[in-house]
C-alpha positions in Angstrom: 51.9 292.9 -28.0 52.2 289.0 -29.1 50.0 286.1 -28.1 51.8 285.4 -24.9 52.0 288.8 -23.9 48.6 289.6 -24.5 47.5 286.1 -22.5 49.3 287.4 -19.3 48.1 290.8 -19.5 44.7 289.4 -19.6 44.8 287.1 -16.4 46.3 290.1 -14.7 43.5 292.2 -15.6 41.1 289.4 -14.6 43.1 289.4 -11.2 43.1 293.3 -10.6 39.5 294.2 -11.7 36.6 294.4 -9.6 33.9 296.3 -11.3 32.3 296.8 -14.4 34.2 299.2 -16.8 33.0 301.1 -20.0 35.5 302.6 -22.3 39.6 303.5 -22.0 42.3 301.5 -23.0 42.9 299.6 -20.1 39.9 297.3 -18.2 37.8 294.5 -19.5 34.6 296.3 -20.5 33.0 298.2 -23.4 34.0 300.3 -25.8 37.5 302.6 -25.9 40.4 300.8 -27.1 41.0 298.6 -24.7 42.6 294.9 -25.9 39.5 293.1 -24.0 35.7 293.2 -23.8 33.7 294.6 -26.8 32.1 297.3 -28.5 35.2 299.0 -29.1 38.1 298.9 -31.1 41.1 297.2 -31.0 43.2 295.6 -34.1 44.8 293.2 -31.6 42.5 292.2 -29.0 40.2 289.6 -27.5 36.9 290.3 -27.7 35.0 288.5 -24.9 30.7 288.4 -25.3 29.0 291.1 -27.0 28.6 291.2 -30.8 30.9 291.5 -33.2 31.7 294.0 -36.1 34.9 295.1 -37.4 35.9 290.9 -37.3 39.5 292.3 -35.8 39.8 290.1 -32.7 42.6 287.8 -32.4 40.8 285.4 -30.4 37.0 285.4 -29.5 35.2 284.4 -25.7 32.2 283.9 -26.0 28.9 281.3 -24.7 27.0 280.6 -27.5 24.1 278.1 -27.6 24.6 275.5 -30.1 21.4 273.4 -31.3 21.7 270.3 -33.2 21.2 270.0 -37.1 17.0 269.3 -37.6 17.3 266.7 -40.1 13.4 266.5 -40.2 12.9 269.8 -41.8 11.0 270.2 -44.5 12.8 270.5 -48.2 13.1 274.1 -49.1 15.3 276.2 -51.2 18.2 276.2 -48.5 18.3 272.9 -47.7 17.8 270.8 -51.3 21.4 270.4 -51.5 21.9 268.1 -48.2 18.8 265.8 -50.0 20.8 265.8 -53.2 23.6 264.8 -51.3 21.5 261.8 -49.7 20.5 261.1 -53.5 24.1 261.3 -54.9 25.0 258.6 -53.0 22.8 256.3 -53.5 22.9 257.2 -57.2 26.8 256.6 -56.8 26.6 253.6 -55.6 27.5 250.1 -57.1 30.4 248.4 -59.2 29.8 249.2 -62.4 33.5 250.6 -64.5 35.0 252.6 -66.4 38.1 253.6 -68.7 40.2 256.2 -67.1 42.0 257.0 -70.5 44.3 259.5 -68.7 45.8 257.1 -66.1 45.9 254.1 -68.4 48.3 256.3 -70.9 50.3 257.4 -68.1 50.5 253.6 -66.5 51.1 252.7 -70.2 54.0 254.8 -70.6 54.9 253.7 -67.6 54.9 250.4 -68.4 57.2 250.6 -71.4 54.5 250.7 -74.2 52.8 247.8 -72.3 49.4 248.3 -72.2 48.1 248.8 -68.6 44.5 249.3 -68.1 42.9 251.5 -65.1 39.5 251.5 -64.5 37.8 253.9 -62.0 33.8 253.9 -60.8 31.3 254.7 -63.6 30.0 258.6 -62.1 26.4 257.8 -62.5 26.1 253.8 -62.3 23.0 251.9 -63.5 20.5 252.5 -60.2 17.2 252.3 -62.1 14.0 254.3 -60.3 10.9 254.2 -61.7 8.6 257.2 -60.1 5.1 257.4 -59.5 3.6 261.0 -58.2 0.3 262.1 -57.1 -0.8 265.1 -58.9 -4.0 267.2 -58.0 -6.2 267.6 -55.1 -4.5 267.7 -51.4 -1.3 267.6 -53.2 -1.4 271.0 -54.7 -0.1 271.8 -51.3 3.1 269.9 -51.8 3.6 271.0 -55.0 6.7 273.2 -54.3 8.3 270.7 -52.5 7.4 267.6 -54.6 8.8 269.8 -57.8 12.6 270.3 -55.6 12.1 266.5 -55.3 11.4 265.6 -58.6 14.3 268.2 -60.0 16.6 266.6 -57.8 15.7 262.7 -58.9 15.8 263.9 -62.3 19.9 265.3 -62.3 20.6 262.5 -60.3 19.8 259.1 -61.9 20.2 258.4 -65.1 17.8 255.5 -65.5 14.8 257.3 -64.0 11.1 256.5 -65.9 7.9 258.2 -64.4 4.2 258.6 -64.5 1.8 260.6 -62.5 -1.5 259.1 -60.5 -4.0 260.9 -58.7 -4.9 260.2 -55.2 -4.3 255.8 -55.7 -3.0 254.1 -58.1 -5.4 252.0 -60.7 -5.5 250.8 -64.4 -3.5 253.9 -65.9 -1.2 256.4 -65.3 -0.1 259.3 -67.5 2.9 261.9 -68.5 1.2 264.7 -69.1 -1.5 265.7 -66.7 -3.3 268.2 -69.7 -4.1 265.4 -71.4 -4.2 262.5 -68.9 -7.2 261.3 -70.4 -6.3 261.1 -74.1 -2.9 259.6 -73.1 -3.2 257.3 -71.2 -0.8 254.3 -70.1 -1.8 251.5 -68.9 -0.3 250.0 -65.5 -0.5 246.1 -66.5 1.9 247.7 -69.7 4.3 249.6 -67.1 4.6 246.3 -65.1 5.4 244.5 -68.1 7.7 247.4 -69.5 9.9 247.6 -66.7 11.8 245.1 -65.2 12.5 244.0 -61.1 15.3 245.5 -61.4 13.8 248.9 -61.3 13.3 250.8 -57.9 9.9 251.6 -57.1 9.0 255.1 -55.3 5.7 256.5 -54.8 5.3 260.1 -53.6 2.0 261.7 -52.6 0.1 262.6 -49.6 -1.7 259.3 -49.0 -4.7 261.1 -48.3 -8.2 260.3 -49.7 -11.1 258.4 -48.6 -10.5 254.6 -47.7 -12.9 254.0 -50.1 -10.8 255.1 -52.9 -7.9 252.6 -52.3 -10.5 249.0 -51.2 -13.3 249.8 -53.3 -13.7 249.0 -57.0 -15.7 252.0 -58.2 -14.0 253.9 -55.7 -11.5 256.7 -58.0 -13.0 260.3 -57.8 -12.7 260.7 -61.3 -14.1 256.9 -63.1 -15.4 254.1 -62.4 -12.1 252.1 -61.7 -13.3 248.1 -62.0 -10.5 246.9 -59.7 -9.6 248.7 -56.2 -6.6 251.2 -56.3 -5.6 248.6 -53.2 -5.0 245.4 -55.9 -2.8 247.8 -58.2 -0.7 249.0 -55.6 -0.3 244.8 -54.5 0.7 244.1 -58.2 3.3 247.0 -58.4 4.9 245.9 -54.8 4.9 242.3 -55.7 6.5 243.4 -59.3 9.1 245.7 -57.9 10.6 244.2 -54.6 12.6 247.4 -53.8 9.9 249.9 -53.1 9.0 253.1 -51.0 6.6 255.6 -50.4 7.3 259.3 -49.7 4.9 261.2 -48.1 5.3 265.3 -47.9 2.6 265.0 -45.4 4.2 266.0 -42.1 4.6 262.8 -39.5 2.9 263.8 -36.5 -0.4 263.8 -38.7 -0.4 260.1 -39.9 -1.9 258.3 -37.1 -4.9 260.6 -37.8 -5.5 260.0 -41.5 -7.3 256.1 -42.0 -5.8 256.6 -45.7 -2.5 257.0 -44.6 -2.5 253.9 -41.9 -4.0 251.8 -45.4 -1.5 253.3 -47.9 1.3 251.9 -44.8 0.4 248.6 -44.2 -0.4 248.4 -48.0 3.5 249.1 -48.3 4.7 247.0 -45.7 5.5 250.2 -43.6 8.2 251.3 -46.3 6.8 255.1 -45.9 8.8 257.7 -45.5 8.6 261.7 -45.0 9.6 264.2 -47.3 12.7 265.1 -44.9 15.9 264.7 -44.8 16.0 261.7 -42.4 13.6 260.4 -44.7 15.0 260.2 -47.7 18.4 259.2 -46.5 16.1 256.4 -44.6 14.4 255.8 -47.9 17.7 255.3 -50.1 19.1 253.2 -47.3 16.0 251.0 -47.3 16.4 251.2 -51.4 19.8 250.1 -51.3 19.8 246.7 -49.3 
C-alpha cells in the first residue's frame, strides 16, 4: 500500500468507525496488525497516540506537549556544552588574521605564479580575561559547578590569567590555595601587571557579612588595613569591562545584604551561573 493509498484508507476508516477497537487487521485501535492505532505491529502503518517501540511507522499522530528550552538552569554535566557554546563565541570574536596557506597556494596557482594572499579569522583571537574565584567557605557548595566553569574558560581563551580570593577581594590573591599564605600576590601588582585591555570576571557567591566588604579589619582570616570594598573600586576602575558571576541561585539575592553590596559595588554587572547568564555576561563583555 503507497502513501496515497494508505491516506484514503485512513479517512475511510475514520468515516466508517464508531467505536473503540482492540486488535485485527482492520479498525483504528490497539494491537493486531492493523495499518492504524498502536501497540501492534505493522511495517507500513501510521501509528496514531500510544507509545512507540518497533520505530516502523511511516508517519506518526500524536499530541505531545512541548515546553520551552530553560535557559536558567543550572550548569551540569548535560548542559556545559550550550555555555561553551556561549563562551566560543565570544572567544571567536574580533578581527584579528590569519595565513590560510592552502587557499593562498591554490589562488597563487591560480594567479599564474602571482602571489595572492588569503587571510581567514585567527580561531582563538586575542580576547584577554583575567579571573578572579572565590574559594572556601559558602562556596564549597558551588564547587562542582564553578570547576565546569573554570574548565570551560580555560579551553576557550587563550589569554586567560587567574587568581583565587576568599569571600572579598583585598591586598592579595593567590594560585594555589595550599599555600595561599606563603605565596602570595599582591593585588596593587596584578593591577599593574595587567593591562585595560584585560576583561575582568569575578565568580563567587557574594555571600559574607557586610562587614567583610566596608570594613577595614573586616577579612575572616587577617587583619586586612583597607576594606575589601576599596579593592574591588580599584580593580573596576582598572578594568572597565568587568562582571560578576554568581552560582548563587537569583531568587535568593534580594535576601542576602552582601549580595545587594557586591551589586551596586559592580554597577549591577552580576550575573547567574546559567545559561542566560553567561551569554548576558559575554554580551555585556563584548560592547
Amino acid at each position: 500500500m503507497d502513501w496515497d493509498e494508505l491516506m484514503e484508507t485512513l479517512k475511510k476508516r475514520l468515516e466508517e468507525q464508531k467505536e473503540r477497537h482492540e486488535g485485527g487487521s482492520k479498525w483504528i485501535g490497539t494491537g493486531g496488525t492493523s495499518p492504524f492505532g498502536h501497540g501492534g505491529h505493522n511495517p507500513q502503518g501510521i501509528r496514531m497516540g500510544g507509545k512507540g517501540g518497533n520505530k516502523s511507522a511511516v508517519k506518526v499522530w500524536d499530541q505531545r506537549a512541548y515546553r520551552d528550552y530553560d535557559d536558567n538552569l543550572e550548569l551540569g554535566t548535560r548542559n556545559i556544552k550550550v555555555a561553551l557554546r556561549r563562551l566560543r563565541k565570544f572567544a571567536r570574536e574580533g578581527h584579528e588574521l590569519e595565513l590560510d596557506l592552502p587557499d593562498t597556494i591554490r589562488a597563487t596557482a591560480a594567479n599564474a605564479g602571482w602571489l595572492d594572499i588569503k587571510m581567514i579569522p585567527e580561531r582563538h583571537n586575542n580576547v584577554k580575561v583575567l579571573l578572579l574565584m572565590d574559594v572556601g567557605g559558602t562556596m564549597d557548595e558551588h564547587i562542582a559547578r564553578v570547576e565546569e566553569l573554570f574548565s570551560a574558560v580555560k579551553s576557550e581563551f587563550k589569554h586567560l590569567e587567574f587568581y583565587y580570593f576568599h569571600n572579598c577581594v583585598y591586598d592579595f590573591v593567590w594560585k594555589n590555595n595550599r599555600r595561599r599564605f606563603a605565596e602570595k600576590f599582591p593585588t596593587w601588582d596584578i593591577i599593574r601587571k595587567y593591562n585595560k585591555d584585560y576583561k575582568l570576571v569575578f565568580v563567587g557567591d557574594a555571600t559574607m557579612s557586610p562587614y567583610e566588604i566596608l570594613q577595614p579589619g573586616g577579612s575572616v582570616e587577617y587583619n586586612n588595613e583597607e576594606a575589601g570594598a576599596e579593592w574591588l573600586q580599584r580593580l573596576t576602575h582598572a578594568y572597565p569591562k568587568f562582571a560578576w558571576i554568581n552560582p548563587e541561585p537569583q531568587g535568593v539575592w534580594q535576601y542576602r545584604q552582601s549580595i545587594s553590596i557586591i551589586q551596586q559595588l559592580m554597577g549591577q554587572r552580576m550575573f547567574p551561573l546559567t545559561l542566560k547568564g553567561l551569554e548576558d555576561a559575554m554580551r555585556m563583555l563584548s560592547k
